[in-house]
C-alpha positions as CSV (number, residue, x, y, z in Angstrom):
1,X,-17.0,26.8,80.1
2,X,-16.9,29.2,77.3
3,X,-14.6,27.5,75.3
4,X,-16.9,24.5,75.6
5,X,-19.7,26.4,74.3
6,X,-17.6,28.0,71.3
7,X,-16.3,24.5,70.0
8,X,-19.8,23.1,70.0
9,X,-20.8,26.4,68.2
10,X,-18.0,26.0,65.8
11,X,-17.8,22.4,64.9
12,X,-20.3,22.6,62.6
13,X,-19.0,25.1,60.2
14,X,-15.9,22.8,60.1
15,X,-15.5,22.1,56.5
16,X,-18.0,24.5,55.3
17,X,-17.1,25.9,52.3
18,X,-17.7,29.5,50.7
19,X,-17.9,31.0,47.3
20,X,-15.1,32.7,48.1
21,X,-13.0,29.6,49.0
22,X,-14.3,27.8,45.8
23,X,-11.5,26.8,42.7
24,X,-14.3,28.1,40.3
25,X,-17.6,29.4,39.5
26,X,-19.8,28.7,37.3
27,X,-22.4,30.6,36.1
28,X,-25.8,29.5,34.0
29,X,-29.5,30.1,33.3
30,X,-32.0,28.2,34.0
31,X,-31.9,25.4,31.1
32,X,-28.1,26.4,29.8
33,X,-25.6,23.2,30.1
34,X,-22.4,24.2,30.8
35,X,-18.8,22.4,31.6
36,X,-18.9,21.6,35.4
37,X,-15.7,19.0,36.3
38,X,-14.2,16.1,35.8
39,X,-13.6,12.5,37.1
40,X,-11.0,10.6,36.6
41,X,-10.3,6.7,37.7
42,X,-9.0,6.0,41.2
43,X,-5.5,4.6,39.5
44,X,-3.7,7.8,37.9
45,X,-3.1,5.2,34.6
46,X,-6.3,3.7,34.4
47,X,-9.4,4.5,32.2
48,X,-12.0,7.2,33.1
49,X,-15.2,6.2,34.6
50,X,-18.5,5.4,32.5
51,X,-21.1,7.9,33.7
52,X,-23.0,5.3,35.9
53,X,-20.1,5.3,38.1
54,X,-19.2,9.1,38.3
55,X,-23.1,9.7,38.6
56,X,-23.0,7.9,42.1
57,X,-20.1,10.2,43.3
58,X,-21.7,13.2,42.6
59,X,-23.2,15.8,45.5
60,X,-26.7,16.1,45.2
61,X,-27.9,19.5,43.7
62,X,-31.3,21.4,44.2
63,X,-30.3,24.1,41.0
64,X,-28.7,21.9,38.5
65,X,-29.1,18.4,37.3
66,X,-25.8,17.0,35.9
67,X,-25.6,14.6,32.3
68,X,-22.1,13.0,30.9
69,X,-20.1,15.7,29.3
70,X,-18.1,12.5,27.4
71,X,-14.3,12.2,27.4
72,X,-12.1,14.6,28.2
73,X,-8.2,15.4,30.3
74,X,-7.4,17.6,32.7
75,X,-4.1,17.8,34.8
76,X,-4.6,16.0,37.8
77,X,-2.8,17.3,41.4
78,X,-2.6,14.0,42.7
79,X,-1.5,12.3,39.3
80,X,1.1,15.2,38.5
81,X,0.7,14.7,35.3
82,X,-2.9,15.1,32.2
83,X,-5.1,11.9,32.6
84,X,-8.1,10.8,31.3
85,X,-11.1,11.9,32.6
86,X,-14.9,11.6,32.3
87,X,-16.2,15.3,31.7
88,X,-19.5,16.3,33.8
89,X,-21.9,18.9,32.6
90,X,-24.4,20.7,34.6
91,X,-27.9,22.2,33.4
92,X,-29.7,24.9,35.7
93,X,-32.9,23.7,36.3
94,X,-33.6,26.6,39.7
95,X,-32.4,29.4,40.4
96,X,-29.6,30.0,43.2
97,X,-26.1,29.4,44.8
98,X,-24.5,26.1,45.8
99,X,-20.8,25.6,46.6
100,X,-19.6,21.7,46.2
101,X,-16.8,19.7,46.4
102,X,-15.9,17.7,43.1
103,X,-12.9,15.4,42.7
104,X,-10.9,18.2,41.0
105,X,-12.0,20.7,43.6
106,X,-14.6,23.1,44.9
107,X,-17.2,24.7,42.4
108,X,-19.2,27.8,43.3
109,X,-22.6,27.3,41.0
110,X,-24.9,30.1,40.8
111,X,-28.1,29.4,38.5
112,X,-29.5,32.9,37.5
């Protein structure tokens, strides 16, 4: 019975994510825009994503609001290779901590 209990205790801190597990942090003030991730197109050779689209894949945030950082590269895991990306920049706007999870990976943000 006990090992019922713990799994329904549990399940919901599966996929939780901590600043410790994040791939970065970034760190602002409240009205400073800073360099948060990229997007880049679901085909490894296609184009980057306008803004509109990357917009409507982005978590929702309660300390920062996010604007279109223009073009940009990074070196994709799943490509294996640099593609093209669509840069995203965040601005604090409160202050506190949020982990998320971004196409390129998990971003600790902490809004001072």
């Amino acid at each position: 019975m006990y090992h019922r209990l713990a799994l329904l205790l549990l399940a919901p801190l599966a996929g939780c994510v901590s600043a410790g597990s994040a791939d970065k942090t970034v760190e602002l003030s409240i009205g400073e825009t800073k360099h948060l991730t990229a997007y880049r197109a679901d085909g490894c050779g296609a184009a980057p994503p306008s803004f509109d689209t990357v917009s409507r894949r982005l978590p929702r945030s309660g300390i920062v609001s996010y604007s279109d950082g223009g073009l940009s590269s990074r070196v994709s895991d799943q490509c294996k290779t640099r593609v093209p990306t669509r840069a995203v920049n965040a601005t604090g706007v409160r202050a506190g901590s949020e982990v998320k999870r971004y196409q390129s990976g998990t971003v600790a943000i902490v809004v001072r």
